[in-house]
LONUKOL-94166 format. One record per residue (C-alpha): residue number from 0; residue in one letter; x, y, z. Coordinates in Angstrom, 2 decimals. Layout:
BEGIN
<node seq="NUM" type="A" X="X" Y="Y" Z="Z"/>
...
//
This chain:
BEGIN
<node seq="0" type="X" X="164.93" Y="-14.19" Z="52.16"/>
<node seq="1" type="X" X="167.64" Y="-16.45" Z="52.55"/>
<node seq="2" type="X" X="169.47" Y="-14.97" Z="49.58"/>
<node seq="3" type="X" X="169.39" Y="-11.38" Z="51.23"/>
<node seq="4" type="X" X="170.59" Y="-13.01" Z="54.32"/>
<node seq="5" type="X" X="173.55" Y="-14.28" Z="52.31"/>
<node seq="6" type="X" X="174.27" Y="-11.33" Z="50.95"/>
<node seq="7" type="X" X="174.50" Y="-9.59" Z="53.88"/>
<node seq="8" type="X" X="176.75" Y="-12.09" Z="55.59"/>
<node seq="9" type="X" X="179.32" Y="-11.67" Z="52.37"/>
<node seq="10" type="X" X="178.77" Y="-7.81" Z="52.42"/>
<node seq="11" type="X" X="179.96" Y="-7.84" Z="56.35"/>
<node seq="12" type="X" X="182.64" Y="-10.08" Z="55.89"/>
<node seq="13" type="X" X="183.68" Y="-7.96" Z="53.40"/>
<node seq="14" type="X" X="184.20" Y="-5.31" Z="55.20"/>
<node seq="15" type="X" X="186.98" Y="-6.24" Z="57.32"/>
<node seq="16" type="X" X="189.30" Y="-6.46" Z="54.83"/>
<node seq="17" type="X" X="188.43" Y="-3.35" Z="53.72"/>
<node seq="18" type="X" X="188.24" Y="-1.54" Z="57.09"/>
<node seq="19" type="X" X="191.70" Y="-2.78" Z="57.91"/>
<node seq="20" type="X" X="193.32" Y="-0.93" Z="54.72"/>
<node seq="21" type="X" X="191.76" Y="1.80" Z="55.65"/>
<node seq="22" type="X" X="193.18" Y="2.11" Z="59.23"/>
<node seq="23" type="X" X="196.14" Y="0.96" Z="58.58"/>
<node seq="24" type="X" X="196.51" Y="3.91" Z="55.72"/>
<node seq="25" type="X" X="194.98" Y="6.28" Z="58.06"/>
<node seq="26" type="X" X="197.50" Y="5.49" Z="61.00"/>
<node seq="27" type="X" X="200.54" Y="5.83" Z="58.82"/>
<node seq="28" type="X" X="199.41" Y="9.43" Z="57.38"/>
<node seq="29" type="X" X="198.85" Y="10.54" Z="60.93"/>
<node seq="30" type="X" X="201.86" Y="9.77" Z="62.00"/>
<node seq="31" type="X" X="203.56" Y="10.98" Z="59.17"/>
<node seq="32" type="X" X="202.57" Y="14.41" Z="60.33"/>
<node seq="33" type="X" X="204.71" Y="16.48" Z="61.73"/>
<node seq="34" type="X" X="205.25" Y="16.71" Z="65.29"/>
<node seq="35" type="X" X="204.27" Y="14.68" Z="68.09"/>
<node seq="36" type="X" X="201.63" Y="15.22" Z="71.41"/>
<node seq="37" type="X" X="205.00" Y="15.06" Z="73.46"/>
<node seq="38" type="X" X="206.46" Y="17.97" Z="71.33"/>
<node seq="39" type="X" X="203.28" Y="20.02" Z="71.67"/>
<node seq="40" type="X" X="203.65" Y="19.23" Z="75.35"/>
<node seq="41" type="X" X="207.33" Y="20.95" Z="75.67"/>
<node seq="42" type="X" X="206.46" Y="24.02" Z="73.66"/>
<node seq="43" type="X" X="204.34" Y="24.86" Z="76.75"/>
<node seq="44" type="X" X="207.12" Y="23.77" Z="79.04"/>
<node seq="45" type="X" X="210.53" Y="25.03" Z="77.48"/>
<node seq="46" type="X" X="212.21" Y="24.03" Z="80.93"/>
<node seq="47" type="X" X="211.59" Y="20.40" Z="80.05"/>
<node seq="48" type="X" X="214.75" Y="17.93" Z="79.23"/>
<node seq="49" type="X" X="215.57" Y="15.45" Z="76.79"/>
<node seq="50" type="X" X="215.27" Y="12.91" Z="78.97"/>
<node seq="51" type="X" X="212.07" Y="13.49" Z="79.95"/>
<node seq="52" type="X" X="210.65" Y="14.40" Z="76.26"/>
<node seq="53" type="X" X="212.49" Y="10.25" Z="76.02"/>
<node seq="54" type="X" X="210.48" Y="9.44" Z="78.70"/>
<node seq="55" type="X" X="207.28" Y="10.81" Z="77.57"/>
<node seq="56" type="X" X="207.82" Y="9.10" Z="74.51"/>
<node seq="57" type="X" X="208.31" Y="5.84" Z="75.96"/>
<node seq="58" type="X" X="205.10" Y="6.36" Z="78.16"/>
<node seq="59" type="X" X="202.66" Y="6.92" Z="74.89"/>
<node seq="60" type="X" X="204.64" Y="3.92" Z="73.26"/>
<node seq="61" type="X" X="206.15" Y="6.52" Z="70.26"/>
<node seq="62" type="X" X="209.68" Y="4.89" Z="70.82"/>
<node seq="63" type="X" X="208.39" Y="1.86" Z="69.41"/>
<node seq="64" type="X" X="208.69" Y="1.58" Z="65.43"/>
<node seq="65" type="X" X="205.65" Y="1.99" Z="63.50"/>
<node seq="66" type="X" X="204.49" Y="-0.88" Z="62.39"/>
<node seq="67" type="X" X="204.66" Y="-2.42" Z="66.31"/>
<node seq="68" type="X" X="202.42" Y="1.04" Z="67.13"/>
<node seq="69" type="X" X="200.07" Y="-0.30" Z="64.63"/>
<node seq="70" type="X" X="199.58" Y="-4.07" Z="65.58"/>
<node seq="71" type="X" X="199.37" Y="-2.85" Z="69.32"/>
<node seq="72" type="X" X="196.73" Y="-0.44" Z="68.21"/>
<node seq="73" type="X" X="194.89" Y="-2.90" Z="66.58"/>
<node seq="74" type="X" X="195.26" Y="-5.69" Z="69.38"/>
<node seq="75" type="X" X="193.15" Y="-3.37" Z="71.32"/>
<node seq="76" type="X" X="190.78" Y="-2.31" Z="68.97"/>
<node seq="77" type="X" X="189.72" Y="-6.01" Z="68.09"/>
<node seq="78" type="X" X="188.70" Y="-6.15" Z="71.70"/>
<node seq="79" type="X" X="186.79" Y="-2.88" Z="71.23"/>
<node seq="80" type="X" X="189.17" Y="-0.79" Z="73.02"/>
<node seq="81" type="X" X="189.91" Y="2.42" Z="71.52"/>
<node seq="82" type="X" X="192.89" Y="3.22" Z="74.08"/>
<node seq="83" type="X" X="192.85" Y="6.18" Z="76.05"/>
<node seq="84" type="X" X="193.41" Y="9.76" Z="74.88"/>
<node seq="85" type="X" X="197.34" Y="11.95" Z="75.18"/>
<node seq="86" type="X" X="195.32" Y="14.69" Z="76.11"/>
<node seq="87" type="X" X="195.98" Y="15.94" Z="79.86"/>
<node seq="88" type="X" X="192.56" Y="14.26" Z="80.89"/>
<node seq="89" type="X" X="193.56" Y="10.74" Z="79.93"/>
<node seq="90" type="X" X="189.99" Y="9.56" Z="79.11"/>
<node seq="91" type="X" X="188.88" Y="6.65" Z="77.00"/>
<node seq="92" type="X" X="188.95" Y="7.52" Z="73.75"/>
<node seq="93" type="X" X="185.20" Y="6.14" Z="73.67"/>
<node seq="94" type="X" X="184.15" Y="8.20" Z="76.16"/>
<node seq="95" type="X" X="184.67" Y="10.94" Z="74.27"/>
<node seq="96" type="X" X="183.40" Y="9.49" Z="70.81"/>
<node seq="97" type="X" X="180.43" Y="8.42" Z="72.70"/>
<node seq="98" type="X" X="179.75" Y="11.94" Z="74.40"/>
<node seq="99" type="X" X="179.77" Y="13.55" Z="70.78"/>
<node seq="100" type="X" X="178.48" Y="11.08" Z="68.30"/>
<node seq="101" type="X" X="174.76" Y="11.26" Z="69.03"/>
<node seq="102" type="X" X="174.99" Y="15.19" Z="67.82"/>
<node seq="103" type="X" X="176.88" Y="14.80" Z="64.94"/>
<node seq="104" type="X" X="174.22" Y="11.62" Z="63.74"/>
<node seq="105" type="X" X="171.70" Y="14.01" Z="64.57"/>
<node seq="106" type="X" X="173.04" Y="16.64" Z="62.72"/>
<node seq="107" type="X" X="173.74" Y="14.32" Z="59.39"/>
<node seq="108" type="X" X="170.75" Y="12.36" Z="60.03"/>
<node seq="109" type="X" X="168.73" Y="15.61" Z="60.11"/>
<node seq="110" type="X" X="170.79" Y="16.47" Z="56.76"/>
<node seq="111" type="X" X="169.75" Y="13.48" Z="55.44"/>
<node seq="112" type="X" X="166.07" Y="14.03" Z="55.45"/>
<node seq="113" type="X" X="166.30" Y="17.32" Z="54.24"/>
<node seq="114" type="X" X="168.07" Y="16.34" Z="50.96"/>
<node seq="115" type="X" X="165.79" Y="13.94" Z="50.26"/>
<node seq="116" type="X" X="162.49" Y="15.44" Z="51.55"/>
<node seq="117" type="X" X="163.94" Y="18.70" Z="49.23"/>
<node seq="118" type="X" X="165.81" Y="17.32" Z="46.27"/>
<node seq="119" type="X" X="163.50" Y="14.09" Z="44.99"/>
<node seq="120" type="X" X="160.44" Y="17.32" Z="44.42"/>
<node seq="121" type="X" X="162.69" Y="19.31" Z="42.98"/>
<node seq="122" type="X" X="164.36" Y="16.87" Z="41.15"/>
<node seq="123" type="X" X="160.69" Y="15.71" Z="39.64"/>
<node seq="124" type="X" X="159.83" Y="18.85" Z="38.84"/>
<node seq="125" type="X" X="162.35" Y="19.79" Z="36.71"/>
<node seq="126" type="X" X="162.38" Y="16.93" Z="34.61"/>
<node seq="127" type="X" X="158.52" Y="17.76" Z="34.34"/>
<node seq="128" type="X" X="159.10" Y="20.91" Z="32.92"/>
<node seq="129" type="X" X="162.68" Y="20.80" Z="31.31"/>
<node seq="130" type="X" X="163.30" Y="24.20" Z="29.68"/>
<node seq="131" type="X" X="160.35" Y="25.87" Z="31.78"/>
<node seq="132" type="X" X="161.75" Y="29.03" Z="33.64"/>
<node seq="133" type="X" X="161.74" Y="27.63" Z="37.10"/>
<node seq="134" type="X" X="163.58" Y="24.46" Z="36.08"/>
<node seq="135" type="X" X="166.28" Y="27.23" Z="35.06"/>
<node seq="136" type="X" X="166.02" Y="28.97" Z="37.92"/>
<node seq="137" type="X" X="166.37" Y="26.15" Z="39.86"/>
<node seq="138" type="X" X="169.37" Y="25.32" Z="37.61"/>
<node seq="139" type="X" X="171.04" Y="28.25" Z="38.81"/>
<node seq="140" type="X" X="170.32" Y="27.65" Z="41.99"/>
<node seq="141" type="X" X="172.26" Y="23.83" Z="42.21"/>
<node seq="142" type="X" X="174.88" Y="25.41" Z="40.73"/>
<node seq="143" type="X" X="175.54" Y="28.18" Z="43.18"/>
<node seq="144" type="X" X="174.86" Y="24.74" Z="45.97"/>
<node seq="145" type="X" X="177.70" Y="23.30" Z="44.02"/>
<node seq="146" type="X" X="180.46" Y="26.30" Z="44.20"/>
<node seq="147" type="X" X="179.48" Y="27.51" Z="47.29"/>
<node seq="148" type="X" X="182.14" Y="26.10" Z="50.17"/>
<node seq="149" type="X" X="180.18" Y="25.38" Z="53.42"/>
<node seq="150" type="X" X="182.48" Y="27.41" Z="56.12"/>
<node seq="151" type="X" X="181.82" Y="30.61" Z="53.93"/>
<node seq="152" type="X" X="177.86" Y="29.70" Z="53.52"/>
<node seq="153" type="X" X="177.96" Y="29.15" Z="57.04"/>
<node seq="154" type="X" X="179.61" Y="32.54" Z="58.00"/>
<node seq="155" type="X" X="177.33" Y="34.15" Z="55.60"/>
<node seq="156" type="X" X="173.91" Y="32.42" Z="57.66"/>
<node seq="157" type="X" X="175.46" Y="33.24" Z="60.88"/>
<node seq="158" type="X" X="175.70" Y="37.16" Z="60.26"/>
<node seq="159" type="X" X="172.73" Y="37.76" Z="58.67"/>
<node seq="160" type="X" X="170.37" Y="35.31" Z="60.72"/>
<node seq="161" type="X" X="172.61" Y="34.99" Z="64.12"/>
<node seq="162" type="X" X="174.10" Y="38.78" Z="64.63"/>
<node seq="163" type="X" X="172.29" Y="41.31" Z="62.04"/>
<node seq="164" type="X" X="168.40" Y="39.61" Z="62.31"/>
<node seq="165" type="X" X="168.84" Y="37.80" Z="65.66"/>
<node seq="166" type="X" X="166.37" Y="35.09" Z="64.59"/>
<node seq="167" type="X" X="168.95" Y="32.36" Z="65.13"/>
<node seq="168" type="X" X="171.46" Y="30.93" Z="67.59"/>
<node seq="169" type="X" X="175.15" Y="31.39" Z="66.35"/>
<node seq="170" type="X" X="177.17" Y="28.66" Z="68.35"/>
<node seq="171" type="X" X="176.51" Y="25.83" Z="70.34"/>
<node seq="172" type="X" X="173.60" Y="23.18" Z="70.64"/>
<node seq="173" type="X" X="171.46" Y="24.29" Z="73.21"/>
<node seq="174" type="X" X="171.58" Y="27.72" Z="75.34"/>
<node seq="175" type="X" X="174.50" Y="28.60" Z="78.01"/>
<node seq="176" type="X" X="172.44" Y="30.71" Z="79.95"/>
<node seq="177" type="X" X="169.09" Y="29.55" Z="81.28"/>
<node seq="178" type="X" X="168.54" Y="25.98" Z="79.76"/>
<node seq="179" type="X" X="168.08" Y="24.03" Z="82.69"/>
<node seq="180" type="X" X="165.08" Y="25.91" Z="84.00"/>
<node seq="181" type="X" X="163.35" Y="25.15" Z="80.45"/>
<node seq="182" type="X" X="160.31" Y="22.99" Z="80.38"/>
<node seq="183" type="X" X="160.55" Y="19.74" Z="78.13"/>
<node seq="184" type="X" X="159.35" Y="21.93" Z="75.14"/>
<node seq="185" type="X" X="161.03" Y="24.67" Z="75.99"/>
<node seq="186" type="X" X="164.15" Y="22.45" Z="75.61"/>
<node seq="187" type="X" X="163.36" Y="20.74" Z="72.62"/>
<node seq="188" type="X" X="162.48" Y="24.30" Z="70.50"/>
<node seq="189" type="X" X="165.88" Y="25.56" Z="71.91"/>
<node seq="190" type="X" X="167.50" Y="22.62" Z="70.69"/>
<node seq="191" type="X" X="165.68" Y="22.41" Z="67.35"/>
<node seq="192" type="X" X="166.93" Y="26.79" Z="66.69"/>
<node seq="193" type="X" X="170.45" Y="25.96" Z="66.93"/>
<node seq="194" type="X" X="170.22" Y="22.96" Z="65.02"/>
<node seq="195" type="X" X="168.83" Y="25.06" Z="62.25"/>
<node seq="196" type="X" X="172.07" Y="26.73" Z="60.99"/>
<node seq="197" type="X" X="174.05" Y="23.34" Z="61.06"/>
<node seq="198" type="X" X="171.71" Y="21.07" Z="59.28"/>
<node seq="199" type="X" X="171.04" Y="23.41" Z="56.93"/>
<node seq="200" type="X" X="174.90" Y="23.81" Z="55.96"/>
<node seq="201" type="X" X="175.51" Y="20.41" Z="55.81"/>
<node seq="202" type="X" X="172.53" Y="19.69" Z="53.74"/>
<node seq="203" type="X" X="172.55" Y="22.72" Z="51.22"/>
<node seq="204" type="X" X="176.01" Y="21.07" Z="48.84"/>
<node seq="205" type="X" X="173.95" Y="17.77" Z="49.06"/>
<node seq="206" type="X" X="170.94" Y="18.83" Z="47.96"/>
<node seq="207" type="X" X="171.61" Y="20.71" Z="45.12"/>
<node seq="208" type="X" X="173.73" Y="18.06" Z="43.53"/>
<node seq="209" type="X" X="170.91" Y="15.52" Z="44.91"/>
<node seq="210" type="X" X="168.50" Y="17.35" Z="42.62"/>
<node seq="211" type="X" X="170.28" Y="17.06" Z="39.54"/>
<node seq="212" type="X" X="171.25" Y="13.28" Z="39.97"/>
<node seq="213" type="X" X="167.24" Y="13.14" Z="39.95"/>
<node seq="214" type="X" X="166.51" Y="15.21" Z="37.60"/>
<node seq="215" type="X" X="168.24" Y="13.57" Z="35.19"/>
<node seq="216" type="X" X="167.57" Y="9.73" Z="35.85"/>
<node seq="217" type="X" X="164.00" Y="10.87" Z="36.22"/>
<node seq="218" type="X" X="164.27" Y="12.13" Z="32.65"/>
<node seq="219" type="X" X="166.05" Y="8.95" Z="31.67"/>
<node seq="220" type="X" X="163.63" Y="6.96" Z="32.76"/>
<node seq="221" type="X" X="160.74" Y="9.17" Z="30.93"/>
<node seq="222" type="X" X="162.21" Y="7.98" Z="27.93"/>
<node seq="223" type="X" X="161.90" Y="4.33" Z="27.80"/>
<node seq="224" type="X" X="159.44" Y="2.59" Z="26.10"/>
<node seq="225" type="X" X="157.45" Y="1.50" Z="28.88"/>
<node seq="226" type="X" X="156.36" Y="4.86" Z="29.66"/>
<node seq="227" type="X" X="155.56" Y="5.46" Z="26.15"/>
<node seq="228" type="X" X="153.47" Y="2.25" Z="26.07"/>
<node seq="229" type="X" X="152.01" Y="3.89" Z="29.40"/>
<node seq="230" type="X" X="151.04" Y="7.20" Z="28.25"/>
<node seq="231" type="X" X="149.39" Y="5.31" Z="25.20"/>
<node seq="232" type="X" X="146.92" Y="3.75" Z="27.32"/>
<node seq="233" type="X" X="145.95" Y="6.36" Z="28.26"/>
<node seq="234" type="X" X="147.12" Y="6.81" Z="31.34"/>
<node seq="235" type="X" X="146.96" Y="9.62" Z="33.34"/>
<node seq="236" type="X" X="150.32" Y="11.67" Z="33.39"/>
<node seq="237" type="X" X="150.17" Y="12.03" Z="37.22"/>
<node seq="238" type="X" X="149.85" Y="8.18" Z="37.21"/>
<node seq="239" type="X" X="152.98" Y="7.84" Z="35.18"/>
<node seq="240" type="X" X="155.11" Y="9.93" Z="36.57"/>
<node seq="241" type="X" X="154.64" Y="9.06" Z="40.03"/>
<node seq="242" type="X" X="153.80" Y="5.07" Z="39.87"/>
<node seq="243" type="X" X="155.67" Y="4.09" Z="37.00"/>
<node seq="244" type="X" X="158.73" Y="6.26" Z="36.04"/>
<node seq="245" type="X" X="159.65" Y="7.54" Z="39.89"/>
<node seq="246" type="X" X="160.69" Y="4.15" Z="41.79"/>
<node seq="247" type="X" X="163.04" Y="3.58" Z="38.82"/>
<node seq="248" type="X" X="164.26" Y="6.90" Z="38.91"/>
<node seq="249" type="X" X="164.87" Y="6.87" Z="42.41"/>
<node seq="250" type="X" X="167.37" Y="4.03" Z="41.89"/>
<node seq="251" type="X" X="170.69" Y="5.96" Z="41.25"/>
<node seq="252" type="X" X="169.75" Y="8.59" Z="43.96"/>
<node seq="253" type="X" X="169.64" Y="6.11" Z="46.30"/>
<node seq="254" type="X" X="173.00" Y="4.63" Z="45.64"/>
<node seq="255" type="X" X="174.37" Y="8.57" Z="45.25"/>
<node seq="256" type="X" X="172.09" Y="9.28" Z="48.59"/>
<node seq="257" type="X" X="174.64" Y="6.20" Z="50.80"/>
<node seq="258" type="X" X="177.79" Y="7.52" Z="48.93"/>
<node seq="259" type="X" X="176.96" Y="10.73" Z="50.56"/>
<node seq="260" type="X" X="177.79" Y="9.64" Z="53.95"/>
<node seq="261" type="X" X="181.51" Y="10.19" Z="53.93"/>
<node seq="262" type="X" X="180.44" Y="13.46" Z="52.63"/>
<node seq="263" type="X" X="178.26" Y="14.64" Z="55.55"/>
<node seq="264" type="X" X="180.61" Y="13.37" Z="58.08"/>
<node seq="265" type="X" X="183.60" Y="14.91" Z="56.28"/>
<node seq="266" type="X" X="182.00" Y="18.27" Z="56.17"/>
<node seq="267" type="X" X="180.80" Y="18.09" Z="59.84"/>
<node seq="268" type="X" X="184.52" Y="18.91" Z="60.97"/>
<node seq="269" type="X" X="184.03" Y="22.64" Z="58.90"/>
<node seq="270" type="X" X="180.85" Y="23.65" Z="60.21"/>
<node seq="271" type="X" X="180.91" Y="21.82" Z="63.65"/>
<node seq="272" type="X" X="184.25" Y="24.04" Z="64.33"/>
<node seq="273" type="X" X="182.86" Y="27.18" Z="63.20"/>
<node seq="274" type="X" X="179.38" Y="27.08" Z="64.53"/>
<node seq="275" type="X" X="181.46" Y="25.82" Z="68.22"/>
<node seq="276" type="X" X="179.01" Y="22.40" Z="67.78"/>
<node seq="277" type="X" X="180.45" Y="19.77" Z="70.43"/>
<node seq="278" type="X" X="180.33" Y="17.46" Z="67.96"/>
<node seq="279" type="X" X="182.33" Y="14.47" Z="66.24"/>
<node seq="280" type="X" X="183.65" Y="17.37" Z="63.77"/>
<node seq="281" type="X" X="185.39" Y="19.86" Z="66.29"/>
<node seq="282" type="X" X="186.28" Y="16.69" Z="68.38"/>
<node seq="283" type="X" X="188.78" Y="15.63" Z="65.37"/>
<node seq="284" type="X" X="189.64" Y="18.74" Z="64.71"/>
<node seq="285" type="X" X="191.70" Y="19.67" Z="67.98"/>
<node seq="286" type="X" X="192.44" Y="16.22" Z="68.39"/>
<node seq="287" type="X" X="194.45" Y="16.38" Z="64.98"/>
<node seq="288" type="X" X="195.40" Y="20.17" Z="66.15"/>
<node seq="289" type="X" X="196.71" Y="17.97" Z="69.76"/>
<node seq="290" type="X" X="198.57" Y="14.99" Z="67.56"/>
<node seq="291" type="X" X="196.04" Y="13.10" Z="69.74"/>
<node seq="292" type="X" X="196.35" Y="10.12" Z="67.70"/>
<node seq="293" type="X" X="194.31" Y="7.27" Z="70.00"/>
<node seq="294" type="X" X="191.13" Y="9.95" Z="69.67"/>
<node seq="295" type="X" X="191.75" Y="10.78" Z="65.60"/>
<node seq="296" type="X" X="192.44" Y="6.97" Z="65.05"/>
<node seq="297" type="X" X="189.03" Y="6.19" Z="67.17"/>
<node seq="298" type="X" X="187.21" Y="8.65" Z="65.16"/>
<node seq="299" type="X" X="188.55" Y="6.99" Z="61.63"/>
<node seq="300" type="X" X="187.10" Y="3.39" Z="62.79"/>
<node seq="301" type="X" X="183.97" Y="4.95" Z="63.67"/>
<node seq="302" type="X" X="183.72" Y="7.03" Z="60.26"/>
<node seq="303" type="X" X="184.68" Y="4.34" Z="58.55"/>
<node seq="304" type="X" X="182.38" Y="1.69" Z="59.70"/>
<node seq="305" type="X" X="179.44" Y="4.33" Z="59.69"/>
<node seq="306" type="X" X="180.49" Y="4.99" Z="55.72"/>
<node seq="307" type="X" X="180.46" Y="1.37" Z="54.97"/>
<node seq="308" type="X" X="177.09" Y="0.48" Z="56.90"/>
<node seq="309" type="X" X="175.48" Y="3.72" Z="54.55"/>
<node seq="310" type="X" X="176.51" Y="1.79" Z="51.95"/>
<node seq="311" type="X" X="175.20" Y="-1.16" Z="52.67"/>
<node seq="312" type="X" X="172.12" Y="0.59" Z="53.78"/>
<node seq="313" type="X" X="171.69" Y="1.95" Z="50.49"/>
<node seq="314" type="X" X="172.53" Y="-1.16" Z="48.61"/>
<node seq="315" type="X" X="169.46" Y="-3.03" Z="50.90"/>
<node seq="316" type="X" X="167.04" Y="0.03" Z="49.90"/>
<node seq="317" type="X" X="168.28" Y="-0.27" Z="46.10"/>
<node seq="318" type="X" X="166.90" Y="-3.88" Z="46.39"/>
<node seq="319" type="X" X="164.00" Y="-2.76" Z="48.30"/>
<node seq="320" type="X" X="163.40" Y="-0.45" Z="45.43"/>
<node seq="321" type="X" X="164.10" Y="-2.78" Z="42.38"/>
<node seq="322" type="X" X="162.70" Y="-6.60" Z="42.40"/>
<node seq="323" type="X" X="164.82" Y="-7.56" Z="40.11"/>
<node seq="324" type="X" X="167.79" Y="-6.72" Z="42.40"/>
<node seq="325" type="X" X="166.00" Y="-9.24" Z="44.70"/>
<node seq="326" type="X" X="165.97" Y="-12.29" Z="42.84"/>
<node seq="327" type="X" X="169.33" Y="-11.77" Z="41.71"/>
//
């Protein structure tokens, strides 16, 4: 116990170091962008002066060199603020996170589940019966999951099940028209129908590759010794499979499962602006669209410190999974 606790402490300190490269990378690509929020803002007022565009400048702190933006930037964000966004509004920056960030953890949460829940079985069932015709069927199938690019799958889902079948919900989260006279269930099965397209989208790349990863540490692991010596005994093959070959197995798909995160969260900026999901996604989309750096540099931090928790979070399950792990 006290070694896990140790590790954890090193594994969080860790992180800091690590966090701060990657903000201080991010904030120099963003502003290496072209154009600024206070040139967006003249386009829409040609009448505006120099002096003022100066004086906009000055107001956002942009007349300040770069690496002074920075340190201010991160003065505030050791003291957890996030600033306040160049949008018109002028909000906190994590008032707007916060609004978002419970769908799109839903969303990849949701995700989640279903590539595991979808690709471990299919993954097992392969190895089970390598060369069988549905473990080349289902072949075919992670390989379409792997060349298929999520906006067009999404598209695709939204014609045929939003506009030509009508089973499903094309945009949004919950209905416009009618939701707040819903019972409690009511509510919830709205909810859970426009949910459908979205976690399916962001799943459907995972979970093909997912399978594979399984597949073949599953049929890795078939060929040790061990299970030879198990199968020997006698044992039955339902017993070997599932008590002594799959929690080995599952060892590299757990690891692959954390590295994943980025992944899901990444991806939740294509489907999130297609489907119109008021998520984390479309948020950093127009914010980059807006050079609305206090919001896109808020949204890094948080992405950033959610991909390096699902690390950690898979390296505690990989000891979970593997004693050996432990007493290391």
């Amino acid at each position: 116990m006290f070694q896990m606790l140790r590790y954890l402490v090193q594994r969080l300190l860790g992180m800091i170091p690590l966090l701060l490269g990657i903000t201080l990378i991010s904030f120099v690509v963003i502003h290496l962008a072209p154009g600024e929020p206070t040139g967006l803002m003249a386009e829409f007022n040609p009448k505006i002066t120099k002096e003022a565009r100066e004086r906009l400048r000055a107001y956002y702190g942009l007349d300040k060199p770069l690496h002074v933006q920075y340190l201010l930037w991160l003065k505030r964000i050791v003291t957890l603020d996030l600033g306040r966004s160049f949008s018109p509004d002028q909000r906190p920056v994590s008032e707007k996170i916060l609004e978002r960030l419970p769908i799109t953890l839903t969303i990849n949460l949701l995700s989640m589940l279903l590539i595991l829940g979808v690709a471990v079985p299919i993954g097992v069932y392969c190895a089970t019966h390598r060369g069988s015709l549905g473990d080349k069927g289902l072949t075919v199938f992670v390989f379409v999951g792997y060349a298929t690019p999520s906006f067009w799958l999404a598209l695709l889902l939204m014609m045929l099940f939003g506009v030509k079948l009508g089973w499903l919900p094309i945009s949004g989260i919950r209905s416009l028209v009618g939701y707040e006279t819903m019972g409690p269930l009511q509510k919830l099965l709205d909810i859970s129908r426009h949910l459908v397209l979205p976690v399916f989208v962001s799943a459907f790349g995972g979970l093909a590759g997912l399978s594979r990863y399984m597949r073949s540490s599953l049929l890795d692991v078939l060929g040790q010794e061990y299970i030879m010596v198990a199968r020997a005994k006698g044992l039955p093959e339902r017993t070997v499979i599932y008590k002594h070959a799959l929690q080995n197995a599952l060892l590299p798909v757990i690891t692959i499962l954390g590295l994943s995160v980025p992944g899901l969260i990444g991806g939740s900026v294509i489907f999130e602006t297609i489907v119109s999901i008021p998520g984390m996604g479309q948020l950093f989309f127009y914010s980059v669209m807006a050079r609305d750096y206090p919001v896109v540099m808020g949204m890094v931090v948080i992405g950033a410190v959610l991909t390096l928790l699902g690390n950690l979070l898979a390296d505690i399950a990989y000891a979970i999974a593997d004693p050996r792990i432990r007493v290391g």
